[in-house]
N, CA, C and O atoms as a MOPAC input file, in Angstrom:
PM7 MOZYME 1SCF
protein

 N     24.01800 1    21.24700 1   -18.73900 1
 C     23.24200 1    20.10900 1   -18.33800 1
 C     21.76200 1    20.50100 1   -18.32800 1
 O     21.52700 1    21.60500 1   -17.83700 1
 N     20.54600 1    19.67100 1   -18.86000 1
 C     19.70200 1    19.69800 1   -19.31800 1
 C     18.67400 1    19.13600 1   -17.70400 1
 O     18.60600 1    17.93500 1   -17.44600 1
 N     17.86800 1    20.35200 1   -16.65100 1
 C     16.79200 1    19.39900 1   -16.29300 1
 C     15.77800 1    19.43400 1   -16.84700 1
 O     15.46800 1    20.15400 1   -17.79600 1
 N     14.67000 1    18.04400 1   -15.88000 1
 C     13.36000 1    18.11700 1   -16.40400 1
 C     12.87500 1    18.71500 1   -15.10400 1
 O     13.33200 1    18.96400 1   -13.98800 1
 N     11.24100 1    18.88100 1   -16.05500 1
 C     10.73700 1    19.76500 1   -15.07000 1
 C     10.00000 1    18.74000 1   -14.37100 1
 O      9.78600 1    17.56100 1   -14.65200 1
 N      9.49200 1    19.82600 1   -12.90300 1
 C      8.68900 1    18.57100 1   -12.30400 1
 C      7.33700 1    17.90900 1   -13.42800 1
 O      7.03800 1    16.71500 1   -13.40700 1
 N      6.66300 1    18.90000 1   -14.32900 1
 C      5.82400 1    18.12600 1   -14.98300 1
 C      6.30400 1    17.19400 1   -16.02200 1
 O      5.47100 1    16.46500 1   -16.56100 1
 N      7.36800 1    17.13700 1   -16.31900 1
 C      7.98000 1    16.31800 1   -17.21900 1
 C      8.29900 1    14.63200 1   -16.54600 1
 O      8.07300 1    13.49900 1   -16.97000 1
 N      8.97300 1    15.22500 1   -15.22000 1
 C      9.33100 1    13.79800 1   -14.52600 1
 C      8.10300 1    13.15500 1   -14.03400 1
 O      8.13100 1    12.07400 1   -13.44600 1
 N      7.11900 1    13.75700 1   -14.25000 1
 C      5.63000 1    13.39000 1   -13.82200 1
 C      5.05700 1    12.25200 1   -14.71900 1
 O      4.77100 1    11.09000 1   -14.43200 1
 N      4.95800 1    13.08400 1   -16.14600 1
 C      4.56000 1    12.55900 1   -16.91700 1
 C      5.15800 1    11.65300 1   -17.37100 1
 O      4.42100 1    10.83400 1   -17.92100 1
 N      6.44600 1    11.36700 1   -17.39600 1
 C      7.10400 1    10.24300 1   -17.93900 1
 C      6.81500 1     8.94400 1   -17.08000 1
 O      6.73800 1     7.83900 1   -17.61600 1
 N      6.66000 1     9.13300 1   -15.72100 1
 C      6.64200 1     8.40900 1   -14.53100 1
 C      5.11700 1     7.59700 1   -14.64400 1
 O      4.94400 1     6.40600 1   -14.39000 1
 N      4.20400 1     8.45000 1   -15.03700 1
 C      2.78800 1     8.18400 1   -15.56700 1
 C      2.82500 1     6.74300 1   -16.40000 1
 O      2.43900 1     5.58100 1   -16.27600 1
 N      3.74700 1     7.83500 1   -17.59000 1
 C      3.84100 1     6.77500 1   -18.64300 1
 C      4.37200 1     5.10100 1   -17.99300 1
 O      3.47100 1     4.32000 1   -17.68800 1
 N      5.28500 1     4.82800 1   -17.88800 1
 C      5.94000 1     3.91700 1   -17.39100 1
 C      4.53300 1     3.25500 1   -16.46200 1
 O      3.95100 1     2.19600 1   -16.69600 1
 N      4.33300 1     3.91700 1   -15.73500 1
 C      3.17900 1     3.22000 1   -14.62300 1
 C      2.21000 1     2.13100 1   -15.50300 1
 O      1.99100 1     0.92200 1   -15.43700 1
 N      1.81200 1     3.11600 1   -16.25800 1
 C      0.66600 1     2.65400 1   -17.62500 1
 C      0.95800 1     1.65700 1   -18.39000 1
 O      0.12900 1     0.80500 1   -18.71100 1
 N      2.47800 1     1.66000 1   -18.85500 1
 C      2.99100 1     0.75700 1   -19.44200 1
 C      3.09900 1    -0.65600 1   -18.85500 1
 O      2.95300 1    -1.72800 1   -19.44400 1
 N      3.45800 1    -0.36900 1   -17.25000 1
 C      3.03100 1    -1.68800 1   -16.00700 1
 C      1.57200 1    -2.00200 1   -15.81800 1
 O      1.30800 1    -2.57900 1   -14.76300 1
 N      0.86800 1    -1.81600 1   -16.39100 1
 C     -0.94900 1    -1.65900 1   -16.11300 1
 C     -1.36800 1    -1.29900 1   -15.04900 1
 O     -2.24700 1    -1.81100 1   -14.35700 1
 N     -0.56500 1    -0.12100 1   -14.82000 1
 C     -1.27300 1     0.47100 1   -13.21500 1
 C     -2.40100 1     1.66800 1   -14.20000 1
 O     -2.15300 1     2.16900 1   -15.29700 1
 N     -3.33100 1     1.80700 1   -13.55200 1
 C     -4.19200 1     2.92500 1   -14.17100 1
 C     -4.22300 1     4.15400 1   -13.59400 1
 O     -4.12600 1     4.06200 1   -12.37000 1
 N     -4.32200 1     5.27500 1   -13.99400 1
 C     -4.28100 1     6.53500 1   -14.08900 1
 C     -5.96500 1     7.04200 1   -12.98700 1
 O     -7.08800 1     6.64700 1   -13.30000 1
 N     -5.73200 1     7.76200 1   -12.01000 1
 C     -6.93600 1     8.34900 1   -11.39300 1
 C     -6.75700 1     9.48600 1   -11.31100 1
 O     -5.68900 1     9.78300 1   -10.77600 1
 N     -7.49100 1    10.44200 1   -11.68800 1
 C     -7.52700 1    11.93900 1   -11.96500 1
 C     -7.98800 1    13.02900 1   -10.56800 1
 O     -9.11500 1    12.82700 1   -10.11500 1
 N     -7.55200 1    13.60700 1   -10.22600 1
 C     -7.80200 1    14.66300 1    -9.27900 1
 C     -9.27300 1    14.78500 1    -9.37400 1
 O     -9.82000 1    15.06000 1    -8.30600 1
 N     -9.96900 1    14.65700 1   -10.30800 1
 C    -11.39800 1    15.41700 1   -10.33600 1
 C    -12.21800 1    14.16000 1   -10.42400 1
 O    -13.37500 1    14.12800 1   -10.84400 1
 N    -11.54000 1    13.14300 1   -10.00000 1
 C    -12.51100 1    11.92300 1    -9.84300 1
 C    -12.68200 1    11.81300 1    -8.40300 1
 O    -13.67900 1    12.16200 1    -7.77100 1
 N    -11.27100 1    11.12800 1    -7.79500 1
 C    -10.81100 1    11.18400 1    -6.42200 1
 C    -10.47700 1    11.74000 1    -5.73300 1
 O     -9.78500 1    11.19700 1    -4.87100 1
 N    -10.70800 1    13.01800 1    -5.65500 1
 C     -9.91100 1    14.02600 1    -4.88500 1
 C    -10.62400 1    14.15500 1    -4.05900 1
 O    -11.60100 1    13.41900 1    -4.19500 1
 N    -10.65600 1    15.02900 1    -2.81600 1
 C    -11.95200 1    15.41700 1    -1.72200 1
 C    -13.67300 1    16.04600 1    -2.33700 1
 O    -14.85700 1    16.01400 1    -2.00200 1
 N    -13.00800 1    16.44800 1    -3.14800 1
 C    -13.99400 1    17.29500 1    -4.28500 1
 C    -14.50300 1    16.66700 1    -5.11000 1
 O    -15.57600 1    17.16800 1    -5.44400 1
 N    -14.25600 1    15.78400 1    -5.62500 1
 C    -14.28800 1    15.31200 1    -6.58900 1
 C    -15.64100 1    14.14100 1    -7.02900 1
 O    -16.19500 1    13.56600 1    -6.09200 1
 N    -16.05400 1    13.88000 1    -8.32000 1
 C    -17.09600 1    13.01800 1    -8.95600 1
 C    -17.29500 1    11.74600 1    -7.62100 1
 O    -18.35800 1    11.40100 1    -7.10400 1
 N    -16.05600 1    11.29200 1    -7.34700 1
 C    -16.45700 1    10.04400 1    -6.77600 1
 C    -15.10700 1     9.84700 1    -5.54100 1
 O    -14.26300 1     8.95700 1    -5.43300 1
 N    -15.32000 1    10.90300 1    -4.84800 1
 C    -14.15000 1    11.09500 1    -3.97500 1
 C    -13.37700 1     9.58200 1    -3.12900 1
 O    -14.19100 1     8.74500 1    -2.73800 1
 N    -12.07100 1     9.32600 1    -2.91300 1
 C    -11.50200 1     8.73000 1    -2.16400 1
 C    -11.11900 1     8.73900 1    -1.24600 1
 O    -10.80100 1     7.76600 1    -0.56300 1
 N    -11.03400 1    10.08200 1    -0.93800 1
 C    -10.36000 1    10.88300 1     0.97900 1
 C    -10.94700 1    11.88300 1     0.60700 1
 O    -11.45100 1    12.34400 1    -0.41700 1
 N    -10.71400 1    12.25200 1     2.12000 1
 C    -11.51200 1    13.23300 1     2.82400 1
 C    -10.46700 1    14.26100 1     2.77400 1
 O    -11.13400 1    15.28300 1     2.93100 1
 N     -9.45600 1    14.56400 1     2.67300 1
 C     -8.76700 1    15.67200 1     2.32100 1
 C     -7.02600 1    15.43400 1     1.80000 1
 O     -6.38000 1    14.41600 1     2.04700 1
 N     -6.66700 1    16.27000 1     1.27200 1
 C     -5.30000 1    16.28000 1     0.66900 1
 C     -4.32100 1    15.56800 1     1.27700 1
 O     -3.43900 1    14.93900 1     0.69300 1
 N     -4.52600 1    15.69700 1     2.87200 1
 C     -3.31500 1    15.11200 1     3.90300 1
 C     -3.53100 1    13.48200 1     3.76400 1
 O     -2.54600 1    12.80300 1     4.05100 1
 N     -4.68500 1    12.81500 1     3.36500 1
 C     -5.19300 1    11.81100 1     3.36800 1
 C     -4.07700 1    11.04200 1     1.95000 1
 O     -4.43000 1    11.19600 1     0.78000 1
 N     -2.90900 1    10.33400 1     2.26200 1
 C     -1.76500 1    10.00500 1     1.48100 1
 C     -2.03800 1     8.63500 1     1.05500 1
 O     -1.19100 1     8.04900 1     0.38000 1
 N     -3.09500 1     8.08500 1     1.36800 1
 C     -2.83600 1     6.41900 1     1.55300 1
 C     -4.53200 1     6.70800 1     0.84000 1
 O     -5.08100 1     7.68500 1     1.34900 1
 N     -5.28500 1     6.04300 1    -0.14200 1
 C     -6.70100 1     5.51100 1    -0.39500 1
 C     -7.10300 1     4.31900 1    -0.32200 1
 O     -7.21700 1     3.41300 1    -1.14800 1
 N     -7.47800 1     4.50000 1     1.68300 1
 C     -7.88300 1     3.52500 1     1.97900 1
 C     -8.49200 1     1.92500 1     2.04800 1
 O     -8.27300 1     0.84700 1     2.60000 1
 N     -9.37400 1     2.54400 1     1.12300 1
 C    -10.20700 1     1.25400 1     0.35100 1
 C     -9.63600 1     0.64400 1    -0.60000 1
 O     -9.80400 1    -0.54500 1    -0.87100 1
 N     -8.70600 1     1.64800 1    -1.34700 1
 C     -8.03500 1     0.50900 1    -2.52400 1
 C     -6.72700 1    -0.34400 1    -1.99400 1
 O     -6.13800 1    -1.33100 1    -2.43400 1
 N     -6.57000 1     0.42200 1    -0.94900 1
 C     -4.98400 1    -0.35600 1    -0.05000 1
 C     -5.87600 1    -1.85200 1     0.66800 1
 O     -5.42500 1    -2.95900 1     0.37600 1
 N     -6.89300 1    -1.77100 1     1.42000 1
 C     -7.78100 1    -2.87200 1     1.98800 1
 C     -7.93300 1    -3.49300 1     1.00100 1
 O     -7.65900 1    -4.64900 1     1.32500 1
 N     -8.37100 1    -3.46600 1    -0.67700 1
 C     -9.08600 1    -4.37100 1    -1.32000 1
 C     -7.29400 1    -5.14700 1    -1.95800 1
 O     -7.00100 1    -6.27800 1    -2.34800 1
 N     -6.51100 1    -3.93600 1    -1.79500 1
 C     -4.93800 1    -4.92100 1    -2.31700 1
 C     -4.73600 1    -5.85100 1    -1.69100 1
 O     -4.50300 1    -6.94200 1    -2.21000 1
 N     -4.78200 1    -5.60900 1    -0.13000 1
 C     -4.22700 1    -6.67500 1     1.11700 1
 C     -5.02800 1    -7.74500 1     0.89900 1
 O     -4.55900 1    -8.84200 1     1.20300 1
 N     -6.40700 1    -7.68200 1     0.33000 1
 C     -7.43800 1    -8.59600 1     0.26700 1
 C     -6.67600 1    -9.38400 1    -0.88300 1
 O     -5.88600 1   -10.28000 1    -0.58800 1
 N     -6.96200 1    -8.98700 1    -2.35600 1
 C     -6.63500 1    -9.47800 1    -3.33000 1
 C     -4.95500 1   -10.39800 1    -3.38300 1
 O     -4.57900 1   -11.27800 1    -4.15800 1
 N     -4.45400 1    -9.93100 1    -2.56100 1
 C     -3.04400 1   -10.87800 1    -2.52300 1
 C     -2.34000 1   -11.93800 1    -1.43000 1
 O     -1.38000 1   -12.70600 1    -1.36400 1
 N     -3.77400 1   -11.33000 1    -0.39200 1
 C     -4.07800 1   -12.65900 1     0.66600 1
 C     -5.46500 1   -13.26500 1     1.00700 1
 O     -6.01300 1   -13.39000 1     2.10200 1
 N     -5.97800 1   -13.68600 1    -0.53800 1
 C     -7.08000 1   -14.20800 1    -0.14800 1
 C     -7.13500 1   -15.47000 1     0.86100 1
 O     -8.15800 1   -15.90100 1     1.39400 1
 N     -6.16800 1   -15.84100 1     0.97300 1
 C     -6.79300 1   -17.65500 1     2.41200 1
 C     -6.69800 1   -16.84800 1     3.89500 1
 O     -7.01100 1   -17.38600 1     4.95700 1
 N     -6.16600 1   -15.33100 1     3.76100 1
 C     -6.40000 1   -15.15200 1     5.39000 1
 C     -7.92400 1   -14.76500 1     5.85600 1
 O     -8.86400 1   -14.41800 1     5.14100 1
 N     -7.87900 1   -14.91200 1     7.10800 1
 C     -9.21400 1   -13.94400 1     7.88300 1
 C     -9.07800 1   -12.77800 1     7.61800 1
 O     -7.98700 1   -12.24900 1     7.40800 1
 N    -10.22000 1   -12.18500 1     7.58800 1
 C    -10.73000 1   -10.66100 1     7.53100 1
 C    -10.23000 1    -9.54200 1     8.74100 1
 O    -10.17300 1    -8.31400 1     8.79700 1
 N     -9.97700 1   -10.41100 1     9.45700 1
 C     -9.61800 1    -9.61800 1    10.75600 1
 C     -7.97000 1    -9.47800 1    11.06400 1
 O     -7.49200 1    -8.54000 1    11.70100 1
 N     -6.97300 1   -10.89700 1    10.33200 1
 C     -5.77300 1   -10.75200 1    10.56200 1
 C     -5.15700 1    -9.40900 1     9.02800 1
 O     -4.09800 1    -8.78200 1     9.00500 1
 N     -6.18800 1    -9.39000 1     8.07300 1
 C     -5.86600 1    -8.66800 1     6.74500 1
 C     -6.26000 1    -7.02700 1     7.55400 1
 O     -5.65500 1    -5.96200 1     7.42300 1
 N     -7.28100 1    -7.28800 1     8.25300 1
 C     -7.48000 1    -5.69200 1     8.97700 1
 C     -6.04600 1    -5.23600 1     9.69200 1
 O     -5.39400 1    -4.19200 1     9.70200 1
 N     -5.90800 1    -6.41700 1    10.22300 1
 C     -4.69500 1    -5.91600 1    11.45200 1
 C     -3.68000 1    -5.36400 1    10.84400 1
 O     -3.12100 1    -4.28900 1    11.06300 1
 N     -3.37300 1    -6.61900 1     9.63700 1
 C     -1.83700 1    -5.99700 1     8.21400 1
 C     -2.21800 1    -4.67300 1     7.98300 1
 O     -1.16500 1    -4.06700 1     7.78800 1
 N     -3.30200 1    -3.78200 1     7.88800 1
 C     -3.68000 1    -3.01300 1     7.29000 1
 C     -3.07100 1    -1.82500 1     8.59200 1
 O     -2.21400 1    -0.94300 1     8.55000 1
 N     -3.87900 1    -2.26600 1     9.56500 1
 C     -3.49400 1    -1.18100 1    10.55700 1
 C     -2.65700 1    -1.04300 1    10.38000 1
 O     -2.36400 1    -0.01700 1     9.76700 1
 N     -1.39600 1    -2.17600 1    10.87100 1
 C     -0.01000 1    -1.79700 1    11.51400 1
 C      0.73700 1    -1.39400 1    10.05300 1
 O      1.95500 1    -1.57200 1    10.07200 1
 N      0.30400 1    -0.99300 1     9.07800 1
 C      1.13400 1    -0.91800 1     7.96100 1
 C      0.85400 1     0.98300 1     7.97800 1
 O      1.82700 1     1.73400 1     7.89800 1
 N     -0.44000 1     1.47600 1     8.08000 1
 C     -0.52400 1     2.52100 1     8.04400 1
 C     -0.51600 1     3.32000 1     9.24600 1
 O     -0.96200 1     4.46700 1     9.26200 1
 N      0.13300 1     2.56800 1    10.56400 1
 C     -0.07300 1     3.42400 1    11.34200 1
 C      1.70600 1     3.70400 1    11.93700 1
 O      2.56500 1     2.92200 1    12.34300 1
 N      1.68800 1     4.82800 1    11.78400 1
 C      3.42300 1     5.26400 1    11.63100 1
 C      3.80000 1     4.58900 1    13.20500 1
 O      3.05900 1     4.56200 1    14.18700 1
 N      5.30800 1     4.02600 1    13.07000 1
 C      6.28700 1     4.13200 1    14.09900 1
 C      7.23700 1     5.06300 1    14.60900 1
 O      7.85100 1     5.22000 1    15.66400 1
 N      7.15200 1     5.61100 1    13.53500 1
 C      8.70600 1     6.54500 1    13.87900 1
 C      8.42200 1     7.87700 1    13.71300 1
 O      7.57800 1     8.31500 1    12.93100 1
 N      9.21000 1     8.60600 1    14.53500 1
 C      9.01200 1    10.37800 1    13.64900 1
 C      9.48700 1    11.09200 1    13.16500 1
 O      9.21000 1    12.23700 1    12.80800 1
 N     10.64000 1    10.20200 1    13.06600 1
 C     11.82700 1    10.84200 1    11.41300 1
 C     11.13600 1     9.93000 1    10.13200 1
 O     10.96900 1     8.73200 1     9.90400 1
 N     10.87500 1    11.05200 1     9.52600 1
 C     10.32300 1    10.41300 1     8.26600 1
 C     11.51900 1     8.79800 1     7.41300 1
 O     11.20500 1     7.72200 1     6.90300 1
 N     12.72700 1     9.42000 1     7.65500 1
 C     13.44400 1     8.59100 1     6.92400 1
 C     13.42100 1     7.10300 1     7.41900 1
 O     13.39700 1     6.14700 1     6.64300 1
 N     13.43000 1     7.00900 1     8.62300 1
 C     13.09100 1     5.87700 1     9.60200 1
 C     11.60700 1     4.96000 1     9.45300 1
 O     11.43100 1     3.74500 1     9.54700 1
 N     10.53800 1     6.19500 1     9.15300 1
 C      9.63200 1     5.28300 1     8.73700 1
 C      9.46200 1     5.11600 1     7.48600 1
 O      8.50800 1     4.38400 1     7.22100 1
 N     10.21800 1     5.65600 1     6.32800 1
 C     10.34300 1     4.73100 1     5.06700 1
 C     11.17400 1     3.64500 1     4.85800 1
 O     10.99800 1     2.94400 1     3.86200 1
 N     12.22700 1     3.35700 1     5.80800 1
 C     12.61400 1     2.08400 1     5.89200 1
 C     11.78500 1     0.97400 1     6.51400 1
 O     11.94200 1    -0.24200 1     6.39600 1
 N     10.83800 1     1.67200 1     7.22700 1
 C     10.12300 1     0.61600 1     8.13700 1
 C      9.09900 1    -0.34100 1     7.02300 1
 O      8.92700 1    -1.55900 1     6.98000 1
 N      8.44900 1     0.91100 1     6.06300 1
 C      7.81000 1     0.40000 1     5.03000 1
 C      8.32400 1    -0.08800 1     4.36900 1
 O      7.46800 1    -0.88400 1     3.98500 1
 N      9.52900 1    -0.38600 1     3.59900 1
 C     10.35800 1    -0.12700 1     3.11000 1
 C     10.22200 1    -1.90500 1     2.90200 1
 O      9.89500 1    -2.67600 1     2.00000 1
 N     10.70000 1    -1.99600 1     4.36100 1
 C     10.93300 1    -3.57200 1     5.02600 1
 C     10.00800 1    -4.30100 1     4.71400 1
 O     10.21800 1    -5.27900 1     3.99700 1
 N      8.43400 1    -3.91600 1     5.30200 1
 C      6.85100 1    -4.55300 1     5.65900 1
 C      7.17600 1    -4.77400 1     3.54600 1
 O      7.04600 1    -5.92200 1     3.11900 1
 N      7.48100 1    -3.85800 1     2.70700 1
 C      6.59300 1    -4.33300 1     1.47300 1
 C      7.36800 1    -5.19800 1     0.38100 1
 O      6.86300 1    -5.59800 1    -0.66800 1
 N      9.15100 1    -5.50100 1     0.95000 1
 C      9.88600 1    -6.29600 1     0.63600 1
 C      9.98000 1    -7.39700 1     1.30300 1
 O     10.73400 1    -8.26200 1     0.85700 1
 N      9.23200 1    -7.64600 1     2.55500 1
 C      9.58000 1    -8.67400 1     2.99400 1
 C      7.84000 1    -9.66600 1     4.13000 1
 O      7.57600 1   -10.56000 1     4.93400 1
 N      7.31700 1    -8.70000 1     3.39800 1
 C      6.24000 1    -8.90200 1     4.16100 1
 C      5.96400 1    -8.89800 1     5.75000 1
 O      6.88500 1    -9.30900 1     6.45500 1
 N      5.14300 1    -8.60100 1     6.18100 1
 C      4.62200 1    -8.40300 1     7.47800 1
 C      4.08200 1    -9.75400 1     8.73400 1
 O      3.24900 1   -10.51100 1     8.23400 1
 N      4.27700 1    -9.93200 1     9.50600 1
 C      4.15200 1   -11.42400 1    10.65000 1
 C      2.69600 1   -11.05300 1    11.19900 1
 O      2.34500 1    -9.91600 1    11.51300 1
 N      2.31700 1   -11.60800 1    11.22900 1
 C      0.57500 1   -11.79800 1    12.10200 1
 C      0.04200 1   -12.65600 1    12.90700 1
 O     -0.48300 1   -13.50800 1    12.19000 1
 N     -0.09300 1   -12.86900 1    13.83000 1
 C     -1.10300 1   -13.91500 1    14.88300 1
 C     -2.66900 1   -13.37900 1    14.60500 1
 O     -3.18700 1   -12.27100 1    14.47100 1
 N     -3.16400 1   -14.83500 1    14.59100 1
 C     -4.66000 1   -14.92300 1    14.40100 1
 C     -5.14200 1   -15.59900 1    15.54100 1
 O     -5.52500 1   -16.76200 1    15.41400 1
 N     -5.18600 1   -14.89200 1    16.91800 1
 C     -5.32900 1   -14.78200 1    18.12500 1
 C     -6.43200 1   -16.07200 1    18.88200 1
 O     -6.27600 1   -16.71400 1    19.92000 1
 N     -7.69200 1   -16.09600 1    17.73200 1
 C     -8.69300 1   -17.36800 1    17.81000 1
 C     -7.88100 1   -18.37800 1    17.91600 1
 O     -7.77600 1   -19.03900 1    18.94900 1
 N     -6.90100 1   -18.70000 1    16.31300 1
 C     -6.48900 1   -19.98900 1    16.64200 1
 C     -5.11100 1   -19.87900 1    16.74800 1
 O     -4.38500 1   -20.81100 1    16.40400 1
 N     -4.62700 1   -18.72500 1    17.23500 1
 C     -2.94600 1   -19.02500 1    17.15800 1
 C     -2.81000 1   -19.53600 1    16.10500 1
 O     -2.83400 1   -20.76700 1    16.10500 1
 N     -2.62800 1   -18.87700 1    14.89100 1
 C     -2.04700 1   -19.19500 1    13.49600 1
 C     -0.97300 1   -18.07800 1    13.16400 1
 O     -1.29200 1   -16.91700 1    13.42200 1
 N      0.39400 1   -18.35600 1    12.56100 1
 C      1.13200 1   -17.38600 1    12.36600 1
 C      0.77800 1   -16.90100 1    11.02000 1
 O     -0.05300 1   -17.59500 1    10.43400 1
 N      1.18400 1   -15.95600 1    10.45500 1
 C      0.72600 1   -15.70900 1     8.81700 1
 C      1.67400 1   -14.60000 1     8.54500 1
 O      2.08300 1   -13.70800 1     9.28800 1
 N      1.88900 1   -14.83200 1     7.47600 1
 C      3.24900 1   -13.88100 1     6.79900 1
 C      2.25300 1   -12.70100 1     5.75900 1
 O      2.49000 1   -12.65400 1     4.55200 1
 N      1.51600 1   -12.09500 1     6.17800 1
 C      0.90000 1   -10.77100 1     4.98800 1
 C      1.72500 1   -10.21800 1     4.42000 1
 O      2.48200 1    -9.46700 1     5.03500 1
 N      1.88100 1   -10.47600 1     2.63100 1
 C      2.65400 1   -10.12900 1     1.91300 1
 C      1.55400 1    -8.94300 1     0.86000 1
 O      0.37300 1    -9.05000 1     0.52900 1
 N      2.69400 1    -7.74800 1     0.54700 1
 C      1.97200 1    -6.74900 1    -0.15400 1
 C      2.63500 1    -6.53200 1    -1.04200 1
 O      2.53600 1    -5.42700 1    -1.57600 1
 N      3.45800 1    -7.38700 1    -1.48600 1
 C      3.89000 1    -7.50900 1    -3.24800 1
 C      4.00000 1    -8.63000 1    -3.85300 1
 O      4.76800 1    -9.55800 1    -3.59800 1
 N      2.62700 1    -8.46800 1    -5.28400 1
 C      2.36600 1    -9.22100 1    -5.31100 1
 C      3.36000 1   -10.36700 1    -5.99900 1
 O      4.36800 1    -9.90400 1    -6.53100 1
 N      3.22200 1   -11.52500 1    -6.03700 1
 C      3.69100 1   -12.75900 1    -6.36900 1
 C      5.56400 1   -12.74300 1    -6.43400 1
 O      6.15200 1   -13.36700 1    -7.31800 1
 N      6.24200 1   -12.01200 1    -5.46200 1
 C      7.79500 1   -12.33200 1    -4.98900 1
 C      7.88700 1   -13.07800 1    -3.92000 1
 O      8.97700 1   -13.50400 1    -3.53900 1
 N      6.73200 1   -13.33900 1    -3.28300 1
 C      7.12000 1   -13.85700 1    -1.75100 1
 C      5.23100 1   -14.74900 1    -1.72900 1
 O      4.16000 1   -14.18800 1    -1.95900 1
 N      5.46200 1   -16.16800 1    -1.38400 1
 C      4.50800 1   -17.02900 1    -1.14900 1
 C      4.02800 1   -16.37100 1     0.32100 1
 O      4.76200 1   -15.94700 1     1.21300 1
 N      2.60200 1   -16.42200 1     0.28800 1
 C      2.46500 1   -16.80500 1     1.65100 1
 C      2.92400 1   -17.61300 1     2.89500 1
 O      2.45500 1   -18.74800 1     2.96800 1
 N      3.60600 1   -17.28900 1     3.70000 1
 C      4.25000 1   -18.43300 1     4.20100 1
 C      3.49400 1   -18.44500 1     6.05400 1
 O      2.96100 1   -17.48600 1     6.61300 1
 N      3.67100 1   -19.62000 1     6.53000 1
 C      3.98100 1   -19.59600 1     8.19100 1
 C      5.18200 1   -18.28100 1     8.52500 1
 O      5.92800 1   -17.88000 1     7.63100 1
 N      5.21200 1   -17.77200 1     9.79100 1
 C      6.23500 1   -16.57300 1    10.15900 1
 C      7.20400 1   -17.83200 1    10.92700 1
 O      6.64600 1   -18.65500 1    11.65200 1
 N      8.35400 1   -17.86700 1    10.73900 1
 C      9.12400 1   -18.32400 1    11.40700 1
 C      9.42000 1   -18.21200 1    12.75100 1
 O     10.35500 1   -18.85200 1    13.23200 1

């Protein structure tokens, strides 16, 4: 039986991405080090600003402040078995996330994939 290597399952995985029009960012662009850095260091798993401008781009009719909140509670862990909090995410990005907009008591469903699930009222 034949494996691949990790750079193989890498690169194929690349490919495919590319083929979905996700684009390619290079270590020596974004890295801590890097031309035009994105985080502040390696442990830094999530790039911030492009996760904020997603939540933006796929809920443009909400407030700025209920898209902050989606943002928090999405990156800020619950659990401390890892496996537990990839179901948690798991959940938030299949089924979207519930929000109160506290000014006017508005419910809002923050969805982070795009176009499977309408914006809706939270039930």
């Amino acid at each position: 039986m034949a494996f691949l290597s990790e750079a193989e399952v890498e690169q194929t995985l690349l490919a495919q991405l590319e083929a979905l029009g996700y684009g390619l960012a290079r270590e020596e662009e974004i890295g801590p080090d890097g031309r035009q850095p994105e985080r502040d260091s390696y442990a830094d798993v999530v790039l911030h600003k492009r996760f904020e401008a997603a939540v933006a781009r796929l809920n443009p009719g909400l407030p700025e402040e209920v898209r902050a909140d989606a943002v928090r509670q999405v990156l800020q862990s619950q659990f401390p078995a890892l496996l537990e909090e990839n179901r948690r995410l798991c959940r938030l990005v299949t089924g979207g996330l519930c929000l109160e907009e506290a000014a006017t008591a508005k419910d809002f469903l923050v969805v982070q994939t795009a176009g499977k699930h309408p914006v809706q009222r939270c039930q």
